[in-house]
N, C-alpha and C positions, 0 to 999 in steps of 0.2 A: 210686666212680662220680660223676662232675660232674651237677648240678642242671640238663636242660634246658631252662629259662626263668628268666627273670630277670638284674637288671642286675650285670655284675659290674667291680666297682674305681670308682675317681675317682681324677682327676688326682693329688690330696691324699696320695695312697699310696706318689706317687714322692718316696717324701724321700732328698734329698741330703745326703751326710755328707762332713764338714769332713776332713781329713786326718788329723787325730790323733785322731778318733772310735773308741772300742773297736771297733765294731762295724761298721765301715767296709765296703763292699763289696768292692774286691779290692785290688788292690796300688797302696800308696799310699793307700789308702781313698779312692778316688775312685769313685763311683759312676758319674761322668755325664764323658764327655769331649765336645771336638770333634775329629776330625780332619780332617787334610787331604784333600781331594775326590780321587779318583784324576785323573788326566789323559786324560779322554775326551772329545776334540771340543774344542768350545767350553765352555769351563767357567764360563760367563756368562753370566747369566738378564736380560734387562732389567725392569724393575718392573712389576710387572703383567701380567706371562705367566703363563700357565697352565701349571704343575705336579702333579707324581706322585711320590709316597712309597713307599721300599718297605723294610721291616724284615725280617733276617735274623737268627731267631731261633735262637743256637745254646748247645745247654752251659754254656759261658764266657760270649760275651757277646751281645749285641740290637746287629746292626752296620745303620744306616740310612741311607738317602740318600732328597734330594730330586731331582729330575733332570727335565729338561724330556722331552716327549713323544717325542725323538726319540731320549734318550738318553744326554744332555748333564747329568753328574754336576753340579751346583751346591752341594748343601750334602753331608757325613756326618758321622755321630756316633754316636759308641759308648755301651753302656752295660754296668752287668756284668748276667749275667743268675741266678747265684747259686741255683741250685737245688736247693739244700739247706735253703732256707726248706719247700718245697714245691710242689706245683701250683699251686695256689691263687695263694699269694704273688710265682708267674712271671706268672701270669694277668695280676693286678694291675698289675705292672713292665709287661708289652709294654702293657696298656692306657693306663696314662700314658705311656709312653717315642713312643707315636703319637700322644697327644693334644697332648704337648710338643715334637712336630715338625713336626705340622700349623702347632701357633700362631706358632714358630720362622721357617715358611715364610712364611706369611700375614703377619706383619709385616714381613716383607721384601720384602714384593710378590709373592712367585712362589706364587701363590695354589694350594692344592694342590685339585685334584679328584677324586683316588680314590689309595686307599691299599692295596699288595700285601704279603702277609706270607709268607713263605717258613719250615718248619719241615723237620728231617731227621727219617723217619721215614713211616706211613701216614696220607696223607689222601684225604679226599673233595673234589676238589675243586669235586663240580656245588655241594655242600650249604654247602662251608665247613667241614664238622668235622675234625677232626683224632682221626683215631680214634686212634691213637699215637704221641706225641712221645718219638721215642728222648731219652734221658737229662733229659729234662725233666716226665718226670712225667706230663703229658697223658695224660688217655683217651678219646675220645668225645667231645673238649671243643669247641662251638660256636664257636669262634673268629671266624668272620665275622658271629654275630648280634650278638654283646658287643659287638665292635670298629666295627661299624657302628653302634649304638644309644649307644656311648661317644660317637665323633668324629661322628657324621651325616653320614657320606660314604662313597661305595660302596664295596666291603672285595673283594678275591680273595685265596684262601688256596690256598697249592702245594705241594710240596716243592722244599726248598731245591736239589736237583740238574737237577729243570726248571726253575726260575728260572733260577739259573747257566747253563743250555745257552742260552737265549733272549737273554741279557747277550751271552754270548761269537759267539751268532750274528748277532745285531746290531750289536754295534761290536768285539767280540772275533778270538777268532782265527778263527771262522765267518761271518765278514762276507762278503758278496757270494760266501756259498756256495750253493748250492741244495741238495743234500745232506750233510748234518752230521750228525757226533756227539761229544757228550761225552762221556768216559770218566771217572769219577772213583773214585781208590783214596782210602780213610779205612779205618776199619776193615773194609770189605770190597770189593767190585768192582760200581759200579753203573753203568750206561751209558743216556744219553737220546736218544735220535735225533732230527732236525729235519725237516723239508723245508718250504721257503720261509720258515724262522723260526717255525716250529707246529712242537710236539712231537708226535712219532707214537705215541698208544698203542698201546703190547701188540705192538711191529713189530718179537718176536722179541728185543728189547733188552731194556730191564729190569733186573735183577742178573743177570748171566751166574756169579754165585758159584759156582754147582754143577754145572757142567759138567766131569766125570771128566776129569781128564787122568792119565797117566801117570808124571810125576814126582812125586817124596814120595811118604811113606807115613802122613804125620799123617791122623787119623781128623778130620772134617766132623762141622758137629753133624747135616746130613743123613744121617748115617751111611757115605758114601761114601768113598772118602781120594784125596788129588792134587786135591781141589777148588780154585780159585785160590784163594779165600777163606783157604784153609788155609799160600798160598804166597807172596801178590803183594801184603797188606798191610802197611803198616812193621811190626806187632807180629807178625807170621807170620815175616818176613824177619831179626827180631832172633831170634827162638827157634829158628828154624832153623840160624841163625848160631853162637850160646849152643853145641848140641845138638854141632854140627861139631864147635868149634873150643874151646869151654870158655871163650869170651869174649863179655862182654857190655857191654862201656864203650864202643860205637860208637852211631850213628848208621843208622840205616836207608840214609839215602842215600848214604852213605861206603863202601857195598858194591861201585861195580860200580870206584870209585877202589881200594880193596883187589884188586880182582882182578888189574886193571891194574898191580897192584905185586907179583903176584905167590903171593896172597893162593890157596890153593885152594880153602879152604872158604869164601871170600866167592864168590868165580867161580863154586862149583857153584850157591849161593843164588840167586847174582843170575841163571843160565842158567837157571835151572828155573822160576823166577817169570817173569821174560819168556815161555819156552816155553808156561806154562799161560797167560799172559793173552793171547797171540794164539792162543793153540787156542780161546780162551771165546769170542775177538771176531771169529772168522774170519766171521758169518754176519753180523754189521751192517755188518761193513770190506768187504764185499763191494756193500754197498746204496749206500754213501755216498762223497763223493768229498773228504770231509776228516774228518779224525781227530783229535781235538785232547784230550788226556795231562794232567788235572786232577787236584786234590785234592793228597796231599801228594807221589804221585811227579813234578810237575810239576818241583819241584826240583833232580830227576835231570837234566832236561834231554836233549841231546844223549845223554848215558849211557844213555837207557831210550830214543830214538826210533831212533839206529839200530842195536841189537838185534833191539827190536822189528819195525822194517821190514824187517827180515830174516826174520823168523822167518815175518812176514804172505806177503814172497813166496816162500816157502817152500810156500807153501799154499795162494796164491792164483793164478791165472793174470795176465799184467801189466795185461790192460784192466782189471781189479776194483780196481786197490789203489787202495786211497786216499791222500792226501797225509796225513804225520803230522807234528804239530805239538803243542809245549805251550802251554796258555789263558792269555791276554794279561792280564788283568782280574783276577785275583789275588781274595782274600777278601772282595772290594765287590762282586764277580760274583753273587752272589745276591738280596743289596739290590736292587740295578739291574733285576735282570730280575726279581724281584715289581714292582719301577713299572711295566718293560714292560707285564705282563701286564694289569696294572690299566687301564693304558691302554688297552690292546686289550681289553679285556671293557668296557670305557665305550663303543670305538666300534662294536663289537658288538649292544651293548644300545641303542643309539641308532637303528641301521637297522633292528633288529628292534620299535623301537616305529612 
């Protein structure tokens, strides 16, 4: 259980190691990169504008950008996040890896004003805590009191799937939508809904993971079986695959291309995961008038939307459906939209003083 008071990390913590260090953070031993800024808008800050930070804290790695208020990606950079040191020693990392992006900003001129942090997994976000960071160790962990008492600048703490929906609804593929949603497959099925660029709690969306469908017979750890959870993610759709066909040197996405060639037991896979995941989302695809196919089955592309669109009106009458589409913004989609948000709780807390 995390200590809740007191300060935790300094700068001094993020040490950089050289590339032939034993002990290197990940490949190449490079701990700290830059990358290239995605191409959103205008990618050019003039000196002396005002700026927002937002780190995407994942597994692998702490992916950051600075980005002007409106959205306009200016700086990003990676770092590894390596947690296998521990909690603790992640804690540390994201605390310098924002304090080193603040100062980054700030002598560049694009002075930053508040800083969003996006984690996968359960948070609180009136309080900031992060009651559980999937695969990072986290429990309970204060994360906006640290991170605000670290940098001295106002902190919003989300999950990384309402981040991403706010990214992709702002300059993404839910731009000049009024209702939106994000779908994203990883290891399971979780869905964000929008309206006017605000996330909707609890509006029926959420993880539609365990919504009984009919196809398959794998067991859910809800106890249930045909759960999508069990069908629609890449490691459900390789073991299904495996189970069929007695092969397992493919790709998750190289399914619905296998069927296409003829493949059966890729075709039954890939029909029955599409099937369950428009039976989970028949009740938000119904709300909204754009649909937009994240996370790793975005890859599929055209392969999973028109399926899917089929299967949606199949079930849906024509006024309900939504337009289906995969997310434009790619793995900076989360970064981006903790800046969003941070900006919009800056001008929130502004009117409300």
């Amino acid at each position: 259980m995390w200590p809740r008071t007191g300060h935790r990390g300094s700068a001094d913590r993020l040490v950089r190691h050289r590339p032939d260090t034993p002990d290197a953070a990940g490949p190449g031993g490079l701990r700290h990169q830059k990358v290239s800024p995605p191409v959103i808008g205008n990618s050019s800050a003039p000196g002396g504008c005002e700026s927002v930070a937002g780190l995407d804290v994942g597994a692998d790695r702490v992916r950051a950008v600075i980005a002007t208020p409106d959205g306009h990606v200016v700086q990003a950079e990676e770092w590894y996040t390596r947690p296998e040191r521990g909690p603790d020693a992640v804690v540390d990392t994201v605390l310098g890896c924002a304090a080193e992006l603040v100062a980054s900003a700030n002598r560049s001129g694009a002075r930053v004003s508040a800083v969003g942090v996006c984690v996968q997994g359960i948070v609180d976000e009136g309080s900031g805590v992060v009651e559980h960071g999937t695969a990072l160790g986290w429990s309970r962990t204060p994360v906006r009191a640290w991170m605000e008492e670290h940098i001295g600048l106002p902190v919003v703490v989300t999950r990384d799937l309402h981040a991403a929906a706010v990214a992709e609804s702002c300059v993404g593929a839910g731009r000049l939508c009024e209702r939106f949603a994000l779908v994203s497959i990883r290891s399971g099925v979780e869905v964000a809904e929008l309206r006017a660029g605000t996330v909707v709690p609890r509006a029926g969306a959420g993880v539609p993971d365990h919504r009984a469908a009919e196809q398959g017979s794998a067991e859910c750890t809800c106890g249930s079986h045909g759960c999508p959870a069990t069908l629609v993610p890449p490691r459900a759709l390789l073991r299904r695959y495996a189970e069929l066909s007695g092969e397992s040197d493919i790709r998750a996405w190289d399914l619905p291309l296998l069927a296409a060639r003829g493949d059966r037991s890729a075709a039954r896979v890939w029909h029955d995961a599409v099937d369950a995941l428009a039976e989970a989302l028949v009740p938000v695809a119904a709300r909204v008038g754009r649909l937009a196919i994240g996370g790793d089955a975005a890859r599929a592309g055209r392969a999973i939307l028109q399926p899917l669109g089929s299967a949606l009106a199949e079930r849906l009458p024509p006024r309900t459906r939504p337009e289906l589409v995969v997310t434009g913004l790619g793995r900076g989609a989360a970064g981006l939209g903790a800046a969003l948000l941070a900006r919009e709780a800056q001008i929130v807390g502004a009117y409300a003083e």
